[in-house]
C-alpha positions in Angstrom: -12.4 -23.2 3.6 -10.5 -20.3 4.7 -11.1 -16.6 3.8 -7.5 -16.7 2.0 -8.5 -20.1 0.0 -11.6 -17.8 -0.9 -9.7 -15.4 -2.6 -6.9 -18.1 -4.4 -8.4 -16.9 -7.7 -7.6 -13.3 -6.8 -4.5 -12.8 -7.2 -2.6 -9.0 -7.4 -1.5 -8.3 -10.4 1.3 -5.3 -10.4 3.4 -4.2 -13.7 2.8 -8.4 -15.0 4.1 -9.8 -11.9 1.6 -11.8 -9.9 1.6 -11.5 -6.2 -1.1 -13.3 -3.2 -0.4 -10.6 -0.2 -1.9 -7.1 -1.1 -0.9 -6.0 1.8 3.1 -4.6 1.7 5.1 -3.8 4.7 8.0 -0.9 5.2 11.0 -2.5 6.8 11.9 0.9 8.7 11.6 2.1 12.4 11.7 -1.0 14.6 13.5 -2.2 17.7 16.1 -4.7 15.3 16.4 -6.9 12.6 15.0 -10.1 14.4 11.6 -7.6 15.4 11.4 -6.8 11.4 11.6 -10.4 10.5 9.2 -11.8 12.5 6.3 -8.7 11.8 7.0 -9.0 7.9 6.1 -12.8 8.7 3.2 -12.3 10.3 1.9 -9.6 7.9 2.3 -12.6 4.9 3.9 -9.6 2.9 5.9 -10.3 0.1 6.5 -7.0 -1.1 8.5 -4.5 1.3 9.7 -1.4 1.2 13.1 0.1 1.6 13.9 3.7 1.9 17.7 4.2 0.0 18.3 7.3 2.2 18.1 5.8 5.5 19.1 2.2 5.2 22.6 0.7 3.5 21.7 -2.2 0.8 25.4 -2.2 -0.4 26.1 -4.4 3.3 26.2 -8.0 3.2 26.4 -10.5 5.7 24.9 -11.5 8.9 22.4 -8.6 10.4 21.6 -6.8 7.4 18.2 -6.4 5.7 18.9 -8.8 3.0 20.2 -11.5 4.7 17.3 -11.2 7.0 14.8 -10.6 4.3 15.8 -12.8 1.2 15.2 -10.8 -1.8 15.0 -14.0 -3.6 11.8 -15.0 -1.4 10.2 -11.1 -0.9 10.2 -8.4 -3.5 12.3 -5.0 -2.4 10.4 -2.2 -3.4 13.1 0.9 -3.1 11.7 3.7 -2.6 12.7 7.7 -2.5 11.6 8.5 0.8 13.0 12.0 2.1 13.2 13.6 -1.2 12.3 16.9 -2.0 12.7 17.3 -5.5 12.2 15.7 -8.5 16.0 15.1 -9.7 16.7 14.1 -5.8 14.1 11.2 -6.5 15.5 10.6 -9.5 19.1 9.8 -8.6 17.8 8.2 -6.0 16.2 5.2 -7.8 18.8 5.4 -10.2 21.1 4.2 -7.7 18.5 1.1 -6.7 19.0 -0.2 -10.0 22.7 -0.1 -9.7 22.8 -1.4 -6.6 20.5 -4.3 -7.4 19.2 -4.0 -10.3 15.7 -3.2 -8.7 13.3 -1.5 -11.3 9.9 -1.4 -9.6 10.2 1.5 -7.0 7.9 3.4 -4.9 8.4 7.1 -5.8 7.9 10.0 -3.0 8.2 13.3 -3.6 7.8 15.2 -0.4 6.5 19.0 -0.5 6.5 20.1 2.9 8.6 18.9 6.0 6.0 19.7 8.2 2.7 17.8 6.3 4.8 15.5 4.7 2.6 15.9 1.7 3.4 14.9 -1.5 4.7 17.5 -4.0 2.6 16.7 -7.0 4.2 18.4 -9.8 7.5 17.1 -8.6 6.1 14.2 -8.5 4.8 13.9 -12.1 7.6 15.3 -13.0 10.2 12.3 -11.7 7.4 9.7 -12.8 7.6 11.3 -16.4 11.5 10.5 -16.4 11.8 7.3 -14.6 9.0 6.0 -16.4 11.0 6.9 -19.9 14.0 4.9 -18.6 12.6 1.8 -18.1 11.9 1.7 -14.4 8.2 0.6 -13.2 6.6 3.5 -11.0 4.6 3.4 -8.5 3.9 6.9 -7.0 2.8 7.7 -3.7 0.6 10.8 -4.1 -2.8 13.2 -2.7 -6.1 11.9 -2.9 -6.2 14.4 -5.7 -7.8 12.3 -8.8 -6.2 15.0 -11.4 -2.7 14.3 -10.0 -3.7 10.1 -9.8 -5.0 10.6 -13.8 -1.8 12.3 -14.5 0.7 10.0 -12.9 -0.9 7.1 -14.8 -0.9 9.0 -18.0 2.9 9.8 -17.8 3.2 5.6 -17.1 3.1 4.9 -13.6 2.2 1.3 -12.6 0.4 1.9 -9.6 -1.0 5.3 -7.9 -0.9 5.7 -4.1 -2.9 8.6 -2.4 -2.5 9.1 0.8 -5.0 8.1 3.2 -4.2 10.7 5.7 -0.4 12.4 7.1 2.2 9.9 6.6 2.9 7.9 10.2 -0.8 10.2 11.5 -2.7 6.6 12.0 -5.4 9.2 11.5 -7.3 6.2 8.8 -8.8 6.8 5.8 -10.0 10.8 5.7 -11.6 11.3 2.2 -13.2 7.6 1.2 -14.7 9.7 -1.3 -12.2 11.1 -2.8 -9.9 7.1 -2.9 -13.3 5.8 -4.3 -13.0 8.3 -7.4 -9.8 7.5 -8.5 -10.3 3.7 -7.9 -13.3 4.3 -10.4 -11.0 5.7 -12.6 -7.4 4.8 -13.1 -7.3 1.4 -14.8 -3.6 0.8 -13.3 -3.5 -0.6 -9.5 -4.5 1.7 -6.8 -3.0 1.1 -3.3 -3.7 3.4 0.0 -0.5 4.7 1.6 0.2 6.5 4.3 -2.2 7.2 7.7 -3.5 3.5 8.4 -3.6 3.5 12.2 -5.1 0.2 12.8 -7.0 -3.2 11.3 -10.3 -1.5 10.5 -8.6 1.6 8.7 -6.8 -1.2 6.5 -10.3 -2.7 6.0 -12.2 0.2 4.9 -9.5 0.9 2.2 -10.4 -2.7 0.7 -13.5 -2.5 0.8 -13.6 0.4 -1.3 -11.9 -1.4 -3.9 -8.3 -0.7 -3.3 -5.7 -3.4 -4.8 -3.5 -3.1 -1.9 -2.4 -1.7 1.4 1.2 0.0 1.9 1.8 0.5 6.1 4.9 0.8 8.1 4.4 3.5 11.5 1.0 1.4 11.9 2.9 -2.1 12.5 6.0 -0.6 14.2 4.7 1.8 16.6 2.3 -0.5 17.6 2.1 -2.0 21.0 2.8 -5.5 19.8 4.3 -4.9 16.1 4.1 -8.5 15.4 0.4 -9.3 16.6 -0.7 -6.1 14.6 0.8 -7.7 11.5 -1.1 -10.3 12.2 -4.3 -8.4 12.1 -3.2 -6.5 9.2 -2.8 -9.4 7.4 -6.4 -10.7 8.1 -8.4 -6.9 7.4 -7.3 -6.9 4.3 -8.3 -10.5 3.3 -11.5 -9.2 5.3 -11.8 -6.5 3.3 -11.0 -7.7 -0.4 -13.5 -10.5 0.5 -16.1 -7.5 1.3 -15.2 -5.4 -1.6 -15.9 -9.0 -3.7 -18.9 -10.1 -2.3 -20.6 -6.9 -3.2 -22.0 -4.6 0.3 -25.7 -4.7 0.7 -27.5 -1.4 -0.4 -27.4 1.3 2.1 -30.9 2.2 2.8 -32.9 5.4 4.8 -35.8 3.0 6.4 -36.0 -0.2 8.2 -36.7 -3.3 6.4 -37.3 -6.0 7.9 -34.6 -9.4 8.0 -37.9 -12.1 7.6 -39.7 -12.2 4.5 -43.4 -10.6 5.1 -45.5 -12.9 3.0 -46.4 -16.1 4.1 -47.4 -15.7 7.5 -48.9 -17.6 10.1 -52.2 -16.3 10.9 -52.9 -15.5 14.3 -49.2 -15.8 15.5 
């Protein structure tokens, strides 16, 4: 039996729709389309994201993203990356429903150009509106557990915090801080943002995330498509962790063989 064939009665749930891969990809940043087929392959994602701002979805035909990535076989997540305001978010998804009638969208609000950090009112704010209008929200955000309470309050599908600085590969900063609003939030909770490599993407399972959301990590790698690959496996790893239940952590030694029923004189 394989670790995936372990987990066949796990599936991800997200707003109804039932998904195997918790692991989504970002189609953005490498070498050419052929390079993005072949690590979204690898990665067994079948959600990806697209950021509107930086990549046409109106073009059809040979070499674009959806003839290289059939939306009838992968999910397009559209997403608001590069916004700084709530309206500019707004529109923004508006115009992924228009364009193809796409309704679950990754929204990012972006507060600083330097951090890259969320803006979390603005945030909130576009969450409050889209999520009035139908569309299903899930918002990248801090690992602030107010801000994660709030977003799900106002209807949000799924929260994101950050795990560190967007494209930073600096891993998971504050476990803490993810563990709270995993404990929390009844609605999905996937990391996004800083995953630098396999293990980073581990640890965020095995705290009991619902998913993984990477992009930098896979397409700045030295070999894109072999990274997928790994990525693909820590987070089957780690939701088989998380599952199984971690032995308690403990201050002293105890020993690994029982201490009753030993042999005398040995």
């Amino acid at each position: 039996m394989t670790p995936a064939d372990l987990l066949s009665n796990d599936p991800f749930i997200l707003a109804g729709r039932r998904f195997h891969s918790r692991l989504l990809v970002g189609t953005g940043k490498y070498k050419d389309m052929a390079q993005t087929k072949a690590v979204v392959e690898a990665s067994g994602a079948e959600i990806v994201t697209v950021a509107l701002r930086r990549m046409d979805l109106t073009s059809k035909g040979e070499g674009t993203l959806q003839e290289t990535l059939d939306p009838k076989q992968y999910t397009y997540l559209p997403n608001s990356a590069g916004c700084y305001t709530a309206e500019e978010a707004v529109r923004t998804l508006r115009l992924a429903r228009e364009l193809g009638g796409w309704t679950l969208v990754k929204l990012e609000v972006i507060g600083n150009k330097d951090t890259l950090y969320p803006d979390e009112q603005e945030t909130i704010k576009a969450a409050a509106i889209l999520a009035k209008e139908g569309f299903e929200v899930m918002a990248y955000t801090t690992d602030n557990l107010d801000v994660a309470r709030q977003l799900e309050q106002v209807g949000c599908v799924a929260v994101m915090p950050l795990a560190a600085p967007i494209g930073s590969g600096l891993g998971i900063k504050n476990p803490k801080n993810i563990k709270a609003i995993i404990e929390v939030l009844k609605v999905p909770v996937l990391v996004d943002a800083g995953i630098g490599t396999a293990s980073d993407a581990c640890i965020a399972m095995e705290l009991g995330c619902d998913g993984v959301l990477l992009n930098t990590a896979l397409s700045e790698a030295g070999n894109p498509v072999q990274m997928a690959g790994a990525m693909k496996a820590a987070v089957i790893s780690g939701r088989l962790a998380y599952k199984a239940g971690r032995m308690p952590i403990r201050d002293k030694a105890v020993a690994s063989s029982p201490a009753h029923g030993l042999i005398a004189g040995a």
